[in-house]
GUKOLPA-906561 format. One record per residue (C-alpha): residue number from 1; residue in three letters; y, z, x. Coordinates in steps of 0.5 Angstrom, whole numbers. Example, Ala and Ser with C-alpha at 12.3 -4.5 7.8 and 13.67 -1.06 7.14 Angstrom:
<recs>
1;ala;-9;16;25 $
2;ser;-2;14;27 $
</recs>
This chain:
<recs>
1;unk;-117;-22;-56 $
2;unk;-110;-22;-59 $
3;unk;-104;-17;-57 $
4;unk;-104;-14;-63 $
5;unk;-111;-12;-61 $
6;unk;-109;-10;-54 $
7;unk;-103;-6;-56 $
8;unk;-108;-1;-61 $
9;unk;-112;0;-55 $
10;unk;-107;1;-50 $
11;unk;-104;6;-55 $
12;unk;-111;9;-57 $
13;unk;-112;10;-49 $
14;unk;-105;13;-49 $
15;unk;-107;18;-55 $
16;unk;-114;21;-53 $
17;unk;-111;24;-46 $
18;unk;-105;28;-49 $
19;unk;-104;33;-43 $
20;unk;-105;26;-38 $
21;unk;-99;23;-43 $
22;unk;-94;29;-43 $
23;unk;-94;30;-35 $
24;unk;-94;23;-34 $
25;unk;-88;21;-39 $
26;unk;-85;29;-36 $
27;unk;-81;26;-29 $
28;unk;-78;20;-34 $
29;unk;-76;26;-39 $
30;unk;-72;30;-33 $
31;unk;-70;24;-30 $
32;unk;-67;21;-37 $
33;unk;-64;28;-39 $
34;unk;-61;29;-31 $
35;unk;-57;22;-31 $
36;unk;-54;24;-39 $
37;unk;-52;31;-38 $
38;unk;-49;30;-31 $
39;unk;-46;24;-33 $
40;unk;-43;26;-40 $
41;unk;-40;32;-37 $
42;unk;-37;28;-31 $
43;unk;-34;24;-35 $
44;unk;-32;29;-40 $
45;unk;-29;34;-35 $
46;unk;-24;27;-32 $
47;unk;-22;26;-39 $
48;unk;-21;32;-40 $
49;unk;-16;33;-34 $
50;unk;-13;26;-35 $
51;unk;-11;28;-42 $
52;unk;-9;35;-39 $
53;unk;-4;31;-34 $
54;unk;-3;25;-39 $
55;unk;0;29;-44 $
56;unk;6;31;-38 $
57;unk;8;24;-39 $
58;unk;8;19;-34 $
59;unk;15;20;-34 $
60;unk;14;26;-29 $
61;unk;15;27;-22 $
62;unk;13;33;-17 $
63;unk;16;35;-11 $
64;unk;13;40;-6 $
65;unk;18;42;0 $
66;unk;13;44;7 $
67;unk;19;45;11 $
68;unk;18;53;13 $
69;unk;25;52;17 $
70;unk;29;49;12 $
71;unk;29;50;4 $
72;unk;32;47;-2 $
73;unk;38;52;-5 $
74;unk;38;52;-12 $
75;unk;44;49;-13 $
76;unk;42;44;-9 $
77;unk;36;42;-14 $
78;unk;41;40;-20 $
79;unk;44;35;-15 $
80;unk;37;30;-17 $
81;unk;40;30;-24 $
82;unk;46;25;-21 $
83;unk;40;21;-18 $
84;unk;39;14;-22 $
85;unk;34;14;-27 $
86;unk;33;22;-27 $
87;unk;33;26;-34 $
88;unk;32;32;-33 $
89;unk;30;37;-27 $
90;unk;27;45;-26 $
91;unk;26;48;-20 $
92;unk;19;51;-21 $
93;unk;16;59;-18 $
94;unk;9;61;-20 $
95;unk;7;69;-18 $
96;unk;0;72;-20 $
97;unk;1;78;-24 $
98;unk;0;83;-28 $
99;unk;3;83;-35 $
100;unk;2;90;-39 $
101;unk;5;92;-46 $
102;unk;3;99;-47 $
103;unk;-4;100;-46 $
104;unk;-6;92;-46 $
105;unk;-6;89;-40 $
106;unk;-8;82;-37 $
107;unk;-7;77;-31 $
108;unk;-2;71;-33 $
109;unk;0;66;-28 $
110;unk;8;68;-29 $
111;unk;12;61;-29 $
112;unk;19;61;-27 $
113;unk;24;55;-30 $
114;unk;30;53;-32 $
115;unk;32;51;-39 $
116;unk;28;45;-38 $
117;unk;23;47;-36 $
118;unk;19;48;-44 $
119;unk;21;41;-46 $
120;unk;19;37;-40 $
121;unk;12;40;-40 $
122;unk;11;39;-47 $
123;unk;11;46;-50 $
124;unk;15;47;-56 $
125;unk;17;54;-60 $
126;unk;13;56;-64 $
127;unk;17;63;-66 $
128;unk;24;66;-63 $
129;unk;28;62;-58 $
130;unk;27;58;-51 $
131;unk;30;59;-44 $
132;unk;38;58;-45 $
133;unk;43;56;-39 $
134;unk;46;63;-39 $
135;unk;39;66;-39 $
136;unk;38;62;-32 $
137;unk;45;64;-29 $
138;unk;45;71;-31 $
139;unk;38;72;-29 $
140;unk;36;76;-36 $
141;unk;30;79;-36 $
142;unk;26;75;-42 $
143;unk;20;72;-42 $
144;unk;17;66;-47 $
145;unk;9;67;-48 $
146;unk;4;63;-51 $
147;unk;0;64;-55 $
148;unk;-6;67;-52 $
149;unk;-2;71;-48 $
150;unk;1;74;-54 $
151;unk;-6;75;-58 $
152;unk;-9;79;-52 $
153;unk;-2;83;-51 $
154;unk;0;84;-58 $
155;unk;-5;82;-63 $
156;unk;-3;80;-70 $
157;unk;4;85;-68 $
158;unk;10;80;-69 $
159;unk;11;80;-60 $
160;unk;18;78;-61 $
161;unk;23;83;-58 $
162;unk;18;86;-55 $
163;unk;18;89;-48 $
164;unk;14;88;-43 $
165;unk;12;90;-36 $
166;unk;12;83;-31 $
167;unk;10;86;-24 $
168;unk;13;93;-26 $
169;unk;19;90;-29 $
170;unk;21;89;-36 $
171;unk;22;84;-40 $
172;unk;24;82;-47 $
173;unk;20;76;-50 $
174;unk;25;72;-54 $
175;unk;20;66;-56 $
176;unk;12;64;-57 $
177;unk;10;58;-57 $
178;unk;6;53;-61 $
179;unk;-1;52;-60 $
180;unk;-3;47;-55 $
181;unk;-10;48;-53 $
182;unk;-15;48;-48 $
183;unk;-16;43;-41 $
184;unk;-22;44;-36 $
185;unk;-16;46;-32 $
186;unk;-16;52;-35 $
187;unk;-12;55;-43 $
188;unk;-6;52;-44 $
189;unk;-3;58;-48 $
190;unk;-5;63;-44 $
191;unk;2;63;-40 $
192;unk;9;66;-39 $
193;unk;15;63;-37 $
194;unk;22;66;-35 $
195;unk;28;64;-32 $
196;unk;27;62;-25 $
197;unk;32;66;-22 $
198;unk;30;73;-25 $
199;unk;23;72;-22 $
200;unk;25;70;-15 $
201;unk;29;75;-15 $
202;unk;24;79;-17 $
203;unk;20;77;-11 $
204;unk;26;77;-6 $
205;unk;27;69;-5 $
206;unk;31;64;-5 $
207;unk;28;58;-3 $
208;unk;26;53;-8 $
209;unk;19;50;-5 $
210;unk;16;47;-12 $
211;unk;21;42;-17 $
212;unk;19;37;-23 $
213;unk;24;32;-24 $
214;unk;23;28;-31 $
215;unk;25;20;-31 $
216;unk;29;17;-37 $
217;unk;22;14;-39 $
218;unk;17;12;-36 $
219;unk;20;5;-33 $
220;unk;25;8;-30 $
221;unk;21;13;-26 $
222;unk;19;8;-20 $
223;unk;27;8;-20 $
224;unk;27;15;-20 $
225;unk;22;17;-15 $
226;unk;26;13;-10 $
227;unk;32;15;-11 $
228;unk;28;23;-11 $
229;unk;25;20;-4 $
230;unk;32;17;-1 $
231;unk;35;24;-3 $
232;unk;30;28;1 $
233;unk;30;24;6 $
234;unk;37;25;8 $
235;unk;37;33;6 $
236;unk;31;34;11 $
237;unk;31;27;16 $
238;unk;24;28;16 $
239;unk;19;26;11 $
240;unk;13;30;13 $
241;unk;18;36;10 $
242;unk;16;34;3 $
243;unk;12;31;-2 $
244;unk;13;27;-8 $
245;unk;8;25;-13 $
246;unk;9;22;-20 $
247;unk;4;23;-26 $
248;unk;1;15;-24 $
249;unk;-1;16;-18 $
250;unk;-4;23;-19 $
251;unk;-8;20;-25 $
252;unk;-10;14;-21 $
253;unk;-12;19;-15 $
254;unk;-16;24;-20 $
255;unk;-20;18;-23 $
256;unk;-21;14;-17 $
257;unk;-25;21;-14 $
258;unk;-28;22;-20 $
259;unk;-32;17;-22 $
260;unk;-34;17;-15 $
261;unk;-38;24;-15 $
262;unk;-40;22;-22 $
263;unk;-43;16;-20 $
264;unk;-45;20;-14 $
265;unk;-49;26;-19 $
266;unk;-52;20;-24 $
267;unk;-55;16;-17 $
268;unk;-57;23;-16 $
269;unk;-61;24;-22 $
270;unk;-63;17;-22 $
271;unk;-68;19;-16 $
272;unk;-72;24;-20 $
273;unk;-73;18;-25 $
274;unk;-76;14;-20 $
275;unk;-80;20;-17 $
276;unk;-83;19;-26 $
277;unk;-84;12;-24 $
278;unk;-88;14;-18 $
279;unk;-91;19;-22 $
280;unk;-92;13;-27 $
281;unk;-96;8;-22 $
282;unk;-100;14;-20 $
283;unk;-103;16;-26 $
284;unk;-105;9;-27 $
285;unk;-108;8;-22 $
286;unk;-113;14;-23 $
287;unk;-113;11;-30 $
288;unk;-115;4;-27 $
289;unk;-121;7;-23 $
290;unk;-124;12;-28 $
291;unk;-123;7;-33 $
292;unk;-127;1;-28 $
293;unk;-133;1;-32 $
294;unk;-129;-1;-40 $
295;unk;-125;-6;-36 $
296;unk;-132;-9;-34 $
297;unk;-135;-9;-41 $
298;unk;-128;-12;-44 $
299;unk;-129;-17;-38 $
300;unk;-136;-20;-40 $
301;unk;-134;-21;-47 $
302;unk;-130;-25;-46 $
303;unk;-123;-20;-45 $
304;unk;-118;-25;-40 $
305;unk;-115;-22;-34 $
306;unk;-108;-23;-38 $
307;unk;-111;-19;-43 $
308;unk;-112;-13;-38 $
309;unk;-107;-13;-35 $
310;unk;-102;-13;-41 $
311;unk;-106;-8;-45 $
312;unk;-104;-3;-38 $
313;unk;-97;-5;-38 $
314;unk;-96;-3;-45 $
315;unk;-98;3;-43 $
316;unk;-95;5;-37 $
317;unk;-88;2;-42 $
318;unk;-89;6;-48 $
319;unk;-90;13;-44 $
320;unk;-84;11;-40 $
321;unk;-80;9;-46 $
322;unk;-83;16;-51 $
323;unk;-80;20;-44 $
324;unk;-73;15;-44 $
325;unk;-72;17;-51 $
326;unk;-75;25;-50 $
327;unk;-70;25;-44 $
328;unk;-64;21;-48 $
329;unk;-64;25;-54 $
330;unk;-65;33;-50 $
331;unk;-60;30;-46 $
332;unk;-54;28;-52 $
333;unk;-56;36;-54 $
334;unk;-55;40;-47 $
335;unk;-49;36;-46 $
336;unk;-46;39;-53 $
337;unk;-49;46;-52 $
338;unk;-47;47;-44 $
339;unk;-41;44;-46 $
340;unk;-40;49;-51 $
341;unk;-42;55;-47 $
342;unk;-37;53;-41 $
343;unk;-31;51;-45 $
344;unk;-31;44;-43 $
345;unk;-31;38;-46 $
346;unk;-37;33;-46 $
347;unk;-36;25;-47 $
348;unk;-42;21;-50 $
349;unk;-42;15;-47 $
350;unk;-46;10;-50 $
351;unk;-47;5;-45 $
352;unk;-50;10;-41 $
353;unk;-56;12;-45 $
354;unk;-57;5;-46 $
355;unk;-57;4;-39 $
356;unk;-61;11;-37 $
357;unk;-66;8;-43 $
358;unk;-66;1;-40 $
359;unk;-68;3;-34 $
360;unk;-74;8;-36 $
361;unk;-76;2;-38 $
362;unk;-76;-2;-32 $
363;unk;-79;3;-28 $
364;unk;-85;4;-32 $
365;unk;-86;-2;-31 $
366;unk;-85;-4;-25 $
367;unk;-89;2;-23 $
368;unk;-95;0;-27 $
369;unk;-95;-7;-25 $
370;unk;-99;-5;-19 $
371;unk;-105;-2;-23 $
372;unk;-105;-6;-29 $
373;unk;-105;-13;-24 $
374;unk;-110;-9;-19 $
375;unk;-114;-7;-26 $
376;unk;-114;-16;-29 $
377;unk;-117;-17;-22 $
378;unk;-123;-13;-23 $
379;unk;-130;-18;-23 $
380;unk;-135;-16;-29 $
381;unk;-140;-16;-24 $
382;unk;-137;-10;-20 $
383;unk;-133;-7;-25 $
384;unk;-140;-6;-29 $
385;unk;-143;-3;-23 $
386;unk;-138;2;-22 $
387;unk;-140;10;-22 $
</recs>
């Protein structure tokens, strides 16, 4: 008997039970379609983080004060500027409150910096002006808002200076700035920012915990960093007093973390496949039993035991491979819907699907290789007697 012969029966026998077939192949599908969609967003949910950090530039370096007895004065935090390597700097202050214009309100997460505060984040104008140096030595009440900030406040109203209420005070708004998009850390463009020293003072402190310094280039900002690191040392003599962080190393941190949990969450998802491949092996063992007679008739004329067992590998092969496919290509949609109805990107790996596929494959058949060599045992003479 020939393989074409063999592969028409299998295919026959996996036609004739529609229902057995689809609740068979069903644990493969969930399995196929779990390692995708948690995978794809996984990865688009680091990408999207990393752009978001990598578009600071990798210039950048962070510095977070812990010390409640000792603080950095504001003067104190353009000494960073004479350091070597360094750029520019801004002290930052964030508050969490409530912007009103008239009868519209929303929560914005208020920014304070200085006048290098808009170009060391990227942000550019989009109309007005930005924070000048007077606005931050005279502590002026304005505010630079973004884009979406601006639409929920002002709708299609031109919102330059206009007032607006920030934690019950008023602020003038001399700029809005250019689009520049969403992250899975939130919009972009949904922000305030004002002159660091108005809002501490508004909030009644002085001491600078937060400072984002900026390296001549990213070369220079490993000679930046330590020359940050040398001068906090000696201002604080105590290094558990503050922390400094550049853009490399939190990308390298974020990426080490995520792809552990999302090797984590496709491990995860690759148990639901080898639950189906068991499913696989169950059924072709009832299969094998309820089919013992066939297999016998199959045997006396003249069938070979690779015969059988081929034709029950195909079989187990094919609803693996139908499910992997089913599961690639609902996963790939899921992805693409999930992602946006949450606002998150979605990264199609191709390797990925390949690999989930691959491996659908290789269950259904190391799975139905215990029932198809279990059936090519079989002896006529016992196959036929059974009932």
């Amino acid at each position: 008997m020939n393989i074409k012969s063999v592969t028409k029966m299998a295919f026959q026998s996996i036609i004739s039970n529609k229902m057995r077939t689809f609740l068979t192949m069903l644990g493969i599908i969930i399995g196929v379609f779990a390692v995708i969609v948690l995978i794809s967003l996984g990865q688009g949910a680091t990408a999207g983080v990393t752009d978001s950090i990598s578009s600071m530039g990798s210039n950048i370096i962070s510095v977070n004060v812990f010390d409640r007895k000792k603080s950095i004065d504001f003067n104190d935090v353009y000494e960073f500027e004479k350091l070597e390597g360094v750029k520019n700097v801004t002290p930052v202050y964030t508050s969490n409150v409530t912007i009103k214009y008239e009868l519209e309100t929303t929560d914005v997460s208020v920014t304070g910096g200085n006048e290098n505060y808009l170009s060391i984040n990227n942000y550019e104008i989009g109309s007005g002006r930005a924070i000048s140096p007077v606005d931050v030595d005279y502590r002026n009440k304005i505010a630079v808002i973004g884009l979406t900030t601006a639409e929920n406040l002002f709708g299609k109203d031109d919102p330059i200076d206009k007032e607006i209420s920030i934690g019950g005070e008023k602020y003038t708004v001399v700029g809005v700035l250019q689009d520049k998009g969403s992250t899975i850390t939130g919009d972009s463009n949904d922000t305030v920012v004002v002159p660091v020293t108005t809002i501490m003072r508004q909030s009644g402190t002085s001491a600078v915990n937060s400072i984002t310094v900026q390296a001549n280039s990213a070369e220079e900002s490993v000679t930046a960093k330590e020359n940050v690191e040398n001068y906090l040392l000696d201002y604080f003599q105590d290094e558990d007093s503050y922390r400094v962080f550049s853009q490399d190393e939190m990308l390298n941190v974020l990426n080490q973390t995520t792809s552990m949990l999302t090797a984590m969450l496709g491990g995860i998802a690759g148990i639901s496949l080898l639950v189906g491949g068991i499913g696989i092996m169950n059924i072709m063992l009832v299969t094998v039993t309820e089919r013992t007679r066939e297999i016998g008739i199959r045997k006396a004329i003249g069938a070979g035991r690779a015969n059988i067992l081929i034709q029950f590998l195909i079989e187990s092969s094919v609803m693996s491979g139908v499910g992997g496919i089913i599961g690639a290509v609902l996963g790939v949609v899921a992805s693409n819907v999930i992602s946006n109805m949450m606002g998150i990107t979605y990264k199609i790996n191709l390797p990925v699907i390949i690999g989930a596929f691959g491996f659908s494959l290789a269950v259904g058949v190391f799975f139905g290789l215990y029932p198809a060599n279990k059936a090519s045992k079989l002896k006529p003479v016992d196959a036929l007697r059974y009932e």
